[in-house]
C-alpha atoms as an extended CHARMM CRD file, in Angstrom:
* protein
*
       241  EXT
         1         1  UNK       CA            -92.4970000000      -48.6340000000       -5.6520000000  PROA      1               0.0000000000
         2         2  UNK       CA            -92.2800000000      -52.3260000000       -5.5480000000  PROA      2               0.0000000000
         3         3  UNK       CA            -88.5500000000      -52.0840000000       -6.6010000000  PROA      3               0.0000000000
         4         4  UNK       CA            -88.0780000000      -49.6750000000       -3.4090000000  PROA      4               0.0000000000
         5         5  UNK       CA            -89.8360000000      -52.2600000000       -1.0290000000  PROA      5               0.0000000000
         6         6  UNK       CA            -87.4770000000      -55.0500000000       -1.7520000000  PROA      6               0.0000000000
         7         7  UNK       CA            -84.5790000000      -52.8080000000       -1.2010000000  PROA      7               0.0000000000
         8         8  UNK       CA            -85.7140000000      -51.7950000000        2.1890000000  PROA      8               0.0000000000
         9         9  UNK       CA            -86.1850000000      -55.5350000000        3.0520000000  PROA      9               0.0000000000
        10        10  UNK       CA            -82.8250000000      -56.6430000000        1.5620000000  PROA      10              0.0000000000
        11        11  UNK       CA            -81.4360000000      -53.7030000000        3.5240000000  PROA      11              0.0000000000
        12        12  UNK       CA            -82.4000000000      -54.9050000000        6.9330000000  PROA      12              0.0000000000
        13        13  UNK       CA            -81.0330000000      -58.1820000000        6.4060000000  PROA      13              0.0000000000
        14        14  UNK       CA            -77.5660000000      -56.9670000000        6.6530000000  PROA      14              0.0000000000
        15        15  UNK       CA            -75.6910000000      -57.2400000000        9.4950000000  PROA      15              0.0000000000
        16        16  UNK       CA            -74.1070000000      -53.7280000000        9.0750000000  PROA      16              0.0000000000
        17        17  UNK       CA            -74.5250000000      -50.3170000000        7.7820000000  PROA      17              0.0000000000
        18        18  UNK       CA            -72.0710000000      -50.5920000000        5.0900000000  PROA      18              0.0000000000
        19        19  UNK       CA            -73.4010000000      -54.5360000000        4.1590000000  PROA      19              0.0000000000
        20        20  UNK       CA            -76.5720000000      -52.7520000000        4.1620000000  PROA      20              0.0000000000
        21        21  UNK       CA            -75.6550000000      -49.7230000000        1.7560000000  PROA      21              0.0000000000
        22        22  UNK       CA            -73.6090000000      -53.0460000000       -0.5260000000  PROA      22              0.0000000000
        23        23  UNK       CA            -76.8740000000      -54.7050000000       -0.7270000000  PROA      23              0.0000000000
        24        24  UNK       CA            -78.8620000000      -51.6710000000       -2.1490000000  PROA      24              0.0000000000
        25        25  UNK       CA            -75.7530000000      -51.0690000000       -4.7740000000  PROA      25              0.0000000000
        26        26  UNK       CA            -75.7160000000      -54.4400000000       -6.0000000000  PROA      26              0.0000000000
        27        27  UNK       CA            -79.4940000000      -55.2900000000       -6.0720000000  PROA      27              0.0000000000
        28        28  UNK       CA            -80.2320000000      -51.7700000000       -7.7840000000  PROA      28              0.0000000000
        29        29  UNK       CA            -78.2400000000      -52.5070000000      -10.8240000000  PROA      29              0.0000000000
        30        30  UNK       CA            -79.5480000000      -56.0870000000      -10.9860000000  PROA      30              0.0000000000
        31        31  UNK       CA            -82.9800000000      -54.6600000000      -11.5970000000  PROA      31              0.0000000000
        32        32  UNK       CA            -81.7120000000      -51.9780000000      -13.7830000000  PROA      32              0.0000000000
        33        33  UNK       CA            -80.2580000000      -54.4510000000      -16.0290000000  PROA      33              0.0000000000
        34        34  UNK       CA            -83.5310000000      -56.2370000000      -15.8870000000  PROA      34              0.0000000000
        35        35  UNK       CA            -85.8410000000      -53.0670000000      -16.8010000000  PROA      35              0.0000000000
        36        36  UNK       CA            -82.9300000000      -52.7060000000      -19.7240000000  PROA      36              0.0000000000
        37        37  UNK       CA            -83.6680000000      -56.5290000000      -21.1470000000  PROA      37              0.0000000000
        38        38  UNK       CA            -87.2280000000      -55.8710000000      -20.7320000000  PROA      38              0.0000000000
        39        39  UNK       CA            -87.2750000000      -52.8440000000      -22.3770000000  PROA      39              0.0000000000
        40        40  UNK       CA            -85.5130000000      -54.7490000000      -25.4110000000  PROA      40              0.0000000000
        41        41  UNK       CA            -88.2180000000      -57.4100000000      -25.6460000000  PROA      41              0.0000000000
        42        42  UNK       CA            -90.6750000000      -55.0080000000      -25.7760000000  PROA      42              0.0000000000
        43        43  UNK       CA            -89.1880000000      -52.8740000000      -28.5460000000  PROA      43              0.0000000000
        44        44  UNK       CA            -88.0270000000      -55.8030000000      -30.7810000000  PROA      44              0.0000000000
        45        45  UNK       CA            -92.0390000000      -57.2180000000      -30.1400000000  PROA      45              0.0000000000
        46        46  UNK       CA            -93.1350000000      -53.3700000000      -31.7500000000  PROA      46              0.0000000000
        47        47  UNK       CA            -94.9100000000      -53.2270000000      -28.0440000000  PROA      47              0.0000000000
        48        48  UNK       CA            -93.3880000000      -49.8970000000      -27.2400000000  PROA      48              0.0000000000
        49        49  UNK       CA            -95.2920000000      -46.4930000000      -28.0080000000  PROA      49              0.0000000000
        50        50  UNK       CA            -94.9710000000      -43.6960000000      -30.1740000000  PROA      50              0.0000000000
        51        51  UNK       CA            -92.8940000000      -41.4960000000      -29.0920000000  PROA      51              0.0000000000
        52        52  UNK       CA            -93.2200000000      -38.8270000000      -31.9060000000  PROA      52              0.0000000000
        53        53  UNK       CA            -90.0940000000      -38.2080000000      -32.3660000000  PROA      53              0.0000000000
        54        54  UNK       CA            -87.9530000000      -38.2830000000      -36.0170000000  PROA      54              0.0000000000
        55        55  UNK       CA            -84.3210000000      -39.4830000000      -36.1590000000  PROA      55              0.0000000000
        56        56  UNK       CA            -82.0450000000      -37.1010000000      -37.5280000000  PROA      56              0.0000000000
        57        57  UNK       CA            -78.1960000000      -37.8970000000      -38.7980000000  PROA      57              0.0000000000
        58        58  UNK       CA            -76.6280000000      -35.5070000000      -36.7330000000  PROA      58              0.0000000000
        59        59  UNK       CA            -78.0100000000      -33.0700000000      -34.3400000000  PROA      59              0.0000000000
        60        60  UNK       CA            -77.6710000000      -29.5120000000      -34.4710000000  PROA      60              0.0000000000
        61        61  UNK       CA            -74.7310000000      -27.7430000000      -33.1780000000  PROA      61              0.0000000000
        62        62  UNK       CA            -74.7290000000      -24.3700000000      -34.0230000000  PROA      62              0.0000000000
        63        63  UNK       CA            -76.0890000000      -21.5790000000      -31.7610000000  PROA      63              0.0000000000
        64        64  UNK       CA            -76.4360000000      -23.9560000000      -28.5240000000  PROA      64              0.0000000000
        65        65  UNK       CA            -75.6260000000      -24.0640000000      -25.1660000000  PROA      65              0.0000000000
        66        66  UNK       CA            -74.7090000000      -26.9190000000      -23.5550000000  PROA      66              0.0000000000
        67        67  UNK       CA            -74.0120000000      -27.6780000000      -19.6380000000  PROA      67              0.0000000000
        68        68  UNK       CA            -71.7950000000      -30.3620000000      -17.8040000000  PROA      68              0.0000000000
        69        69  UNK       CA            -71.5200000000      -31.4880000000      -14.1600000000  PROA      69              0.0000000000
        70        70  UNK       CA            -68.1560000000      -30.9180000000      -12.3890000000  PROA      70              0.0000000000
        71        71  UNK       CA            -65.5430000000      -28.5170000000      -13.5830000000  PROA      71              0.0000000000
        72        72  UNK       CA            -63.1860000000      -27.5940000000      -16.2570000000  PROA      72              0.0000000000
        73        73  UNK       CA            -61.2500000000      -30.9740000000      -16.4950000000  PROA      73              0.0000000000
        74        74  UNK       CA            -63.2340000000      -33.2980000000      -15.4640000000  PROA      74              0.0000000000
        75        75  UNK       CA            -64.7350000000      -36.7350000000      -17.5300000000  PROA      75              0.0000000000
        76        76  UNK       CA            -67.9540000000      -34.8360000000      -18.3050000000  PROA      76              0.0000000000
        77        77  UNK       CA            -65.6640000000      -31.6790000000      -19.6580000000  PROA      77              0.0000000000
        78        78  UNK       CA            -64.1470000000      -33.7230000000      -21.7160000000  PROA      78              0.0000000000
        79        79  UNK       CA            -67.3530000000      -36.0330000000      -23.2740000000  PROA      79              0.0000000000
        80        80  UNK       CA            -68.4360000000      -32.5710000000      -23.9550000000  PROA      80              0.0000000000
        81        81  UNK       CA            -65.9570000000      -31.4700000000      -25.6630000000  PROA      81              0.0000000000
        82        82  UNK       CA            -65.3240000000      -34.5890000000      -27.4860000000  PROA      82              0.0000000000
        83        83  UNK       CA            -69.2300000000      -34.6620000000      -28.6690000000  PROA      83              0.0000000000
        84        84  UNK       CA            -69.4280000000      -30.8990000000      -29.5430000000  PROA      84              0.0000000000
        85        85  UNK       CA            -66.1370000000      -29.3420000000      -30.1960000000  PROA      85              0.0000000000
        86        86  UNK       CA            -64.1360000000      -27.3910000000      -28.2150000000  PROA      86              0.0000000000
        87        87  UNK       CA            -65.7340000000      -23.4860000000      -29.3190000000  PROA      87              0.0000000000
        88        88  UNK       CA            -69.0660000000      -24.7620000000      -28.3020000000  PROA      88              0.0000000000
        89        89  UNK       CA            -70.4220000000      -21.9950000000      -25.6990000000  PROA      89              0.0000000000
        90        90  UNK       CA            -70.9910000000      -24.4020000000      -22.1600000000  PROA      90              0.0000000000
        91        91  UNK       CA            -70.8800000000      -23.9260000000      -18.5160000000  PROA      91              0.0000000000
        92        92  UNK       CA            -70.4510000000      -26.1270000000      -15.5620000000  PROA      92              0.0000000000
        93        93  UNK       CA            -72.9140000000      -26.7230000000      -12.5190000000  PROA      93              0.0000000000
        94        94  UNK       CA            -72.4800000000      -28.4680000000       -9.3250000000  PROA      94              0.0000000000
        95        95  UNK       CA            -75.1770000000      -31.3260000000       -9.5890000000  PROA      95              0.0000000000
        96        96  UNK       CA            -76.5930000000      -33.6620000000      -11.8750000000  PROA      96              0.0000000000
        97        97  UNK       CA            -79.5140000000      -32.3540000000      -11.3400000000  PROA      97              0.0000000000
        98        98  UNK       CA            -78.5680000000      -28.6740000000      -11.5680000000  PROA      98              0.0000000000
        99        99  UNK       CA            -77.5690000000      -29.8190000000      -15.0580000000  PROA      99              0.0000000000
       100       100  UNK       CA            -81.1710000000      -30.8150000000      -15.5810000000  PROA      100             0.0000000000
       101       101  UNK       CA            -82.9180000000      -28.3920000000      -14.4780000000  PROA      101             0.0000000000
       102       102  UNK       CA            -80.8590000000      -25.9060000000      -16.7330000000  PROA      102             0.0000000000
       103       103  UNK       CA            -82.4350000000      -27.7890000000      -20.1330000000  PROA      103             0.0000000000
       104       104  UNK       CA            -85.7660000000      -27.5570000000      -18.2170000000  PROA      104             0.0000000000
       105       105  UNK       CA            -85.5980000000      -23.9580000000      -17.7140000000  PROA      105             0.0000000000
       106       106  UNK       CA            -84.1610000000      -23.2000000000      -21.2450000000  PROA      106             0.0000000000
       107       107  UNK       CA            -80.4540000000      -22.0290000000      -19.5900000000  PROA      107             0.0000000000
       108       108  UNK       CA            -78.7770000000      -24.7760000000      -21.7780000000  PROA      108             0.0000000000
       109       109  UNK       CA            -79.6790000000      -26.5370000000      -24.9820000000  PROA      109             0.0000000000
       110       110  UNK       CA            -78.6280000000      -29.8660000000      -24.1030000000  PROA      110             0.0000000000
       111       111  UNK       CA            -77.0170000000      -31.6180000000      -21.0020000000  PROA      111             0.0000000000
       112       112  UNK       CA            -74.0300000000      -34.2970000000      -20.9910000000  PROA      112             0.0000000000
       113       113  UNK       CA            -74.5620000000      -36.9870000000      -17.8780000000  PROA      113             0.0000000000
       114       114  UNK       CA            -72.7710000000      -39.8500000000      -17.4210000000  PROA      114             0.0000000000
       115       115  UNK       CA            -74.9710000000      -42.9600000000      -17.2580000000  PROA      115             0.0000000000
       116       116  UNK       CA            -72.4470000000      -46.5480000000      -16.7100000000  PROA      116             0.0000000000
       117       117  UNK       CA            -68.8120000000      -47.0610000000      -16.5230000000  PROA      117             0.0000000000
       118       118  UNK       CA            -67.4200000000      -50.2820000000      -17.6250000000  PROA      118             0.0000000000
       119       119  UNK       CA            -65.6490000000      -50.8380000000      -14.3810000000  PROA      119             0.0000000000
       120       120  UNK       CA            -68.3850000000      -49.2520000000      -11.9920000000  PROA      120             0.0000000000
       121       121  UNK       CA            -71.7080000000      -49.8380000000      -13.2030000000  PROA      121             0.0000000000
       122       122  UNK       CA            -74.4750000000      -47.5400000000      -13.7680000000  PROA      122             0.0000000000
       123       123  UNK       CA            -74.7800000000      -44.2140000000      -12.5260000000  PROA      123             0.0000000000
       124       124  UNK       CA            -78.2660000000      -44.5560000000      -10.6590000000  PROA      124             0.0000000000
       125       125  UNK       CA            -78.6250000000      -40.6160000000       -9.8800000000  PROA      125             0.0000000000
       126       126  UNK       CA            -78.7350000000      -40.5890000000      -13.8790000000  PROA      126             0.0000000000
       127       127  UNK       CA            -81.4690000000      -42.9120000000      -14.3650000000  PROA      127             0.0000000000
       128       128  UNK       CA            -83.5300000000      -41.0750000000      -11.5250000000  PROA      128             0.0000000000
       129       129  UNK       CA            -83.4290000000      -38.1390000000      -12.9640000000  PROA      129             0.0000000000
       130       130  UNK       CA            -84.2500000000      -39.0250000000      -16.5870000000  PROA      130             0.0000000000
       131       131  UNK       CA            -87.5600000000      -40.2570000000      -14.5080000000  PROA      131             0.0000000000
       132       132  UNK       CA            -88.2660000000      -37.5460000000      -12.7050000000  PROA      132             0.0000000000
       133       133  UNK       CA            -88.0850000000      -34.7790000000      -15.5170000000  PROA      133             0.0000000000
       134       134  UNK       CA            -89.4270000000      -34.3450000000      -19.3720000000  PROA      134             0.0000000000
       135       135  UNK       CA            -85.9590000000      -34.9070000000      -21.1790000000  PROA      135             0.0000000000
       136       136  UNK       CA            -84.7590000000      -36.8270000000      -23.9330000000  PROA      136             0.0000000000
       137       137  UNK       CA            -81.6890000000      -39.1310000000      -24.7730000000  PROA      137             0.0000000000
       138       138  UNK       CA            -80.7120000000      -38.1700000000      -27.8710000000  PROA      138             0.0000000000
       139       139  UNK       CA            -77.3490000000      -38.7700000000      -28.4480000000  PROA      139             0.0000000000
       140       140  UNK       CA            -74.2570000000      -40.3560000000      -26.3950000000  PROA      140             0.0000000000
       141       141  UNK       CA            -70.4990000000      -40.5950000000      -26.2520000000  PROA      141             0.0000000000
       142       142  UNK       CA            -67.8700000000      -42.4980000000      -24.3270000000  PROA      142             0.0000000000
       143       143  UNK       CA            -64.6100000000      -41.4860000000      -23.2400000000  PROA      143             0.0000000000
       144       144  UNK       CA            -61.6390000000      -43.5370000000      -22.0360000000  PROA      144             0.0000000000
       145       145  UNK       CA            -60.5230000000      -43.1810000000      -18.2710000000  PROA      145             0.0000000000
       146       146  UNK       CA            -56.6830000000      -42.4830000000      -18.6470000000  PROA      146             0.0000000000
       147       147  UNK       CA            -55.6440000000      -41.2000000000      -15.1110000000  PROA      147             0.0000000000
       148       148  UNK       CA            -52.8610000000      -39.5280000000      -14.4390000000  PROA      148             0.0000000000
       149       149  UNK       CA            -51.0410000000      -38.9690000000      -11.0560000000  PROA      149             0.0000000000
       150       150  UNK       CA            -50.4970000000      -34.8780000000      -11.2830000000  PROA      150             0.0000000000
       151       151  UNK       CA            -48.2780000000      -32.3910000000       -9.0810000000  PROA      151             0.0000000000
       152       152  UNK       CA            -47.6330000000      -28.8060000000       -8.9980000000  PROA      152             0.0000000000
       153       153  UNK       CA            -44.7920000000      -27.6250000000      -11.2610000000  PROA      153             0.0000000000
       154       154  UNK       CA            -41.3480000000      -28.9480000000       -9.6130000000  PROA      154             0.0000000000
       155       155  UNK       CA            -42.7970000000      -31.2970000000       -7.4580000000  PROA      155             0.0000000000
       156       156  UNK       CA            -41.4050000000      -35.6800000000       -7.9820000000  PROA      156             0.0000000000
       157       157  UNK       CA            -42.6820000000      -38.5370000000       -6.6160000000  PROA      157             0.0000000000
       158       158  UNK       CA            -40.2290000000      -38.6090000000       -3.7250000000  PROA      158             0.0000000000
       159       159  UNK       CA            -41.8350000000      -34.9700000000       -2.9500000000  PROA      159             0.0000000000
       160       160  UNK       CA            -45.4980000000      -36.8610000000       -2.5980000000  PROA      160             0.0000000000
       161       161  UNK       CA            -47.2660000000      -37.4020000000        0.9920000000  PROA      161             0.0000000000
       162       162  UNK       CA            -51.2470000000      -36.7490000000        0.2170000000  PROA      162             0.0000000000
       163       163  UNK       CA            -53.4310000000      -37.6910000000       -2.9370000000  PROA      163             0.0000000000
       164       164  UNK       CA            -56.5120000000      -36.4640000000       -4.1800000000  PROA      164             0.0000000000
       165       165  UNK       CA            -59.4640000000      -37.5890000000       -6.3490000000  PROA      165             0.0000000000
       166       166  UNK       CA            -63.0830000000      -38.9060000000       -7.0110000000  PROA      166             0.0000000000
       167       167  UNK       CA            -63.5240000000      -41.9250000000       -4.9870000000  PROA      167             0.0000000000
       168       168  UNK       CA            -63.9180000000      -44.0880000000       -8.1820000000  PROA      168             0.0000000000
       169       169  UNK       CA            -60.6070000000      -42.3900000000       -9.1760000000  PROA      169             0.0000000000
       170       170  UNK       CA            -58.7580000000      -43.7200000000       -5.6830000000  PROA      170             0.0000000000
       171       171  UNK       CA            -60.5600000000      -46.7720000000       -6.3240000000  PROA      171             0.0000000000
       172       172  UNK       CA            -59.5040000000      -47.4470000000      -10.1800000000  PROA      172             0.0000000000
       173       173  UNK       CA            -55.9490000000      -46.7520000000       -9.1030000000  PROA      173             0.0000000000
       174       174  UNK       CA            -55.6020000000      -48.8160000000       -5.9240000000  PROA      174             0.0000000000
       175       175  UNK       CA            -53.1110000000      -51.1670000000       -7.7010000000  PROA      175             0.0000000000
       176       176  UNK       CA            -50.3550000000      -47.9480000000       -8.0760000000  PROA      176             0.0000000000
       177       177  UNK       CA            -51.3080000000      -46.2470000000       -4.9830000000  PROA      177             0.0000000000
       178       178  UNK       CA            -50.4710000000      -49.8840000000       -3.3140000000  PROA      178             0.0000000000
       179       179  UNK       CA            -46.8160000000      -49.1890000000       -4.2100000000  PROA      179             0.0000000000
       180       180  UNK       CA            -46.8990000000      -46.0260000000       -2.3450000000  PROA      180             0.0000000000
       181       181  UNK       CA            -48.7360000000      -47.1720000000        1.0400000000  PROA      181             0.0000000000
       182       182  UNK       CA            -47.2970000000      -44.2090000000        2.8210000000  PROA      182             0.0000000000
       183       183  UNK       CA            -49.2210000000      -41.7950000000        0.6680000000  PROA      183             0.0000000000
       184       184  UNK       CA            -52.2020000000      -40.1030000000        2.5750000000  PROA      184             0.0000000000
       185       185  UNK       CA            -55.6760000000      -40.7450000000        0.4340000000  PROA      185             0.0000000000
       186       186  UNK       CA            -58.2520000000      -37.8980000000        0.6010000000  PROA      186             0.0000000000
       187       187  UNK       CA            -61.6610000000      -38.1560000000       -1.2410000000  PROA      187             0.0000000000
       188       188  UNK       CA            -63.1880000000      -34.8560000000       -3.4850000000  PROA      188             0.0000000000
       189       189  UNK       CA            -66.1250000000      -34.2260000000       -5.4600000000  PROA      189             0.0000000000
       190       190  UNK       CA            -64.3440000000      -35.3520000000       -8.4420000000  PROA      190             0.0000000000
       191       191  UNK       CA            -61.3060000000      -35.8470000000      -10.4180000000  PROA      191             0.0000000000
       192       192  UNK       CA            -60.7360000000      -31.8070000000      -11.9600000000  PROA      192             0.0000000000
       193       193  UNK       CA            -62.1780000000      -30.3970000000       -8.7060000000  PROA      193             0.0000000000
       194       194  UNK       CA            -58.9310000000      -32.8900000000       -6.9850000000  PROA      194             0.0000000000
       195       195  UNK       CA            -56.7300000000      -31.0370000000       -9.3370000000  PROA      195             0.0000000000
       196       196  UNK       CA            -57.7790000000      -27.3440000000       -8.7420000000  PROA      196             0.0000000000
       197       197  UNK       CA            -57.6590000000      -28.1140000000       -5.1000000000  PROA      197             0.0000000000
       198       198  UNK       CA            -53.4650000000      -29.0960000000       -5.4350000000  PROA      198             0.0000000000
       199       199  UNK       CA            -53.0020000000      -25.6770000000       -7.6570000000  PROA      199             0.0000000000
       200       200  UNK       CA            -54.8120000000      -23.4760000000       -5.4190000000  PROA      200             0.0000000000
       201       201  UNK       CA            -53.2090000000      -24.9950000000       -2.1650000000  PROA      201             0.0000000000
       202       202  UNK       CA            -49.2940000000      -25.0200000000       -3.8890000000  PROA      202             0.0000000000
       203       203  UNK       CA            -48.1360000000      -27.8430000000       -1.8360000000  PROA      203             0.0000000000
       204       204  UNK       CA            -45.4920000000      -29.9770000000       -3.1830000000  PROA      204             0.0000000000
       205       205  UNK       CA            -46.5910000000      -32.9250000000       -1.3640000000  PROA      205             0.0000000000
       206       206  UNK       CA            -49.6980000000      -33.0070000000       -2.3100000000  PROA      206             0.0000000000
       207       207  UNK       CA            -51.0430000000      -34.4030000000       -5.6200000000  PROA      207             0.0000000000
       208       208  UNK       CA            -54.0030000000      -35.2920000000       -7.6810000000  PROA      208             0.0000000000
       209       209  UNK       CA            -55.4690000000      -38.2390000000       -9.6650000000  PROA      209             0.0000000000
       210       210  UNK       CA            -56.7690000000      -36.8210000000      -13.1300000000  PROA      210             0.0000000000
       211       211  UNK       CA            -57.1370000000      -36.6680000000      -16.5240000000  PROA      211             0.0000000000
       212       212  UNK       CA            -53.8190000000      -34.9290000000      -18.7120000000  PROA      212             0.0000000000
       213       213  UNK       CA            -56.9560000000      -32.3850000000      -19.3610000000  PROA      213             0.0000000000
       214       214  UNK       CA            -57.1270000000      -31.3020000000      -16.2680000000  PROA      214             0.0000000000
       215       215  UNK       CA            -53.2700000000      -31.2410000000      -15.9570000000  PROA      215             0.0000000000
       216       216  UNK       CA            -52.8070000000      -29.2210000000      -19.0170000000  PROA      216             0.0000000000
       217       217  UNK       CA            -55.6290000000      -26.5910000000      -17.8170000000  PROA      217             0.0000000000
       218       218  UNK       CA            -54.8150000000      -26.0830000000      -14.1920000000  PROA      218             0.0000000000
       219       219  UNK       CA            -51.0320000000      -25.7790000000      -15.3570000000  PROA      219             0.0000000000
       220       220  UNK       CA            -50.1710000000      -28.8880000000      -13.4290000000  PROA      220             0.0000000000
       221       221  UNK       CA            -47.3010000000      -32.2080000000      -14.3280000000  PROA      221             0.0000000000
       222       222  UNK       CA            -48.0320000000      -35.0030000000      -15.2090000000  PROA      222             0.0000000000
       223       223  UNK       CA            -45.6890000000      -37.5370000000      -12.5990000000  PROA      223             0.0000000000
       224       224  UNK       CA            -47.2110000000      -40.6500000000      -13.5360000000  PROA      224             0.0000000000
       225       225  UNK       CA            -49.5710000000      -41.6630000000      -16.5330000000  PROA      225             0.0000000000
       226       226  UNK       CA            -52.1730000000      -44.4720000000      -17.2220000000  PROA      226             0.0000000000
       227       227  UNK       CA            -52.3200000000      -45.7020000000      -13.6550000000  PROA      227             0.0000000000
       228       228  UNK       CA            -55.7720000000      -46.9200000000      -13.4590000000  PROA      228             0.0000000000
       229       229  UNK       CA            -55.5010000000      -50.7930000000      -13.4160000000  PROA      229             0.0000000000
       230       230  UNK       CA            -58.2950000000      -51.4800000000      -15.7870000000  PROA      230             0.0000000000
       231       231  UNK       CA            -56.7760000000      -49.4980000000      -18.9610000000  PROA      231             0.0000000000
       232       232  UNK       CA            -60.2180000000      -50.4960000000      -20.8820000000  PROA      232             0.0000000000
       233       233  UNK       CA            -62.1180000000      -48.2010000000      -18.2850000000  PROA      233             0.0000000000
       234       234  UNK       CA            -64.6280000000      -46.3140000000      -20.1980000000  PROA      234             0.0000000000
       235       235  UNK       CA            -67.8110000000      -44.0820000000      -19.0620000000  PROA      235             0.0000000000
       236       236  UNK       CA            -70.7900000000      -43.2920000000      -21.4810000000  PROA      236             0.0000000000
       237       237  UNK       CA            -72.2680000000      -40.1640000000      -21.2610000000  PROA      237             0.0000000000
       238       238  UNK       CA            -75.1330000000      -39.2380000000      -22.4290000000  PROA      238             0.0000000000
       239       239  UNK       CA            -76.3690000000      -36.1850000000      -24.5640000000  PROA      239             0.0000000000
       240       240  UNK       CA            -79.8080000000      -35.0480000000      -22.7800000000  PROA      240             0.0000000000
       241       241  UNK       CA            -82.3250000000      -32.6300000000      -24.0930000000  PROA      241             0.0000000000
């Protein structure tokens, strides 16, 4: 509560809605980094409680369900797969918290989220949620951003007038798409969902920013690779239960 007062005053000190929204960003990870060092004092001074729980090597993986945000293709597809295998039985949901309330109601064994990307920060919807319901942490895994600049089957560069992706994605490629300033940008829910969107429409001028997942499962080519600026861009996910 006290943490949400101080934003609201920081807020109105800026001299514009988007200063204003800045302000909130920046300030909210500055205290989540502090909870995070406090939280480390307290466990290496044996403060912290019980929690009555018994680490285990590895956890189980047979016979489980396990749900990601997004779609086939996307980062959390593929920290999923990466973390369980690719037989594992799974299924996508819209929301973050759609993916939580799935463990809640038994739907799905264990959740993957992702919580901070090295370029981005932390993923505050994340943190929220672990707040607001009775789940666990109990495992993570971190995958490599390698974006790749994808196009329906046929299509070259010379062919390309509109690109799609996650904001983050448009963001972590602004050096490339810089070369190209007379490429349209358009925003999407994420990454995959970019890359269904250019298969489903067929349009040789358009194309999205992905992963060579997503290329390889929606049948699309690869036109560019690794053209995210920051090539040590990595996101940990979390394994939630």
């Amino acid at each position: 509560k006290r943490e949400e007062e101080k934003l609201k005053v920081l807020q109105s000190k800026a001299n514009s809605k988007f200063n204003g929204h800045c302000v909130v960003e920046l300030f909210s990870q500055i205290m989540a980094m502090s909870r995070k060092m406090q939280y480390q004092m307290l466990a290496e001074q044996g403060i912290l409680k019980e929690h009555g729980f018994t680490e285990i090597e590895v956890l189980p993986k047979d016979d489980i369900c396990v749900v990601y945000q997004g779609v086939e293709g996307a980062y959390s597809h593929q920290a999923m797969r990466q973390f369980f295998g690719e037989e594992v039985k799974n299924f996508h949901v819209f929301s973050f918290r759609d993916a939580m309330e799935a463990i809640q109601k038994g739907k799905a064994d264990y959740a993957v989220l992702p919580i901070e990307n090295s370029s981005a920060g932390i993923v505050n919807d994340t943190y929220d949620l672990l707040v607001q319901y009775e789940s666990y942490i109990v495992a993570e895994t971190f995958v490599k951003a390698e974006h790749c600049l994808l196009g329906i089957k046929g299509a070259a560069l010379s062919d390309i007038k509109t690109v799609y992706s996650h904001p983050q994605g448009l963001m972590q490629c602004s050096k490339y798409l810089e070369e190209h300033k007379d490429w349209i940008q358009r925003s999407d829910s994420n990454t995959a969902a970019s890359a269904k969107k250019v298969v489903e429409d067929g349009d040789i001028s358009q194309a999205a920013i992905a992963s060579a997942l997503a290329g390889e499962l929606y049948g699309l080519q690869i036109l560019a690779e690794k053209i995210n600026y920051n090539t040590e861009n990595t996101t940990r996910f979390i394994i939630v239960s």
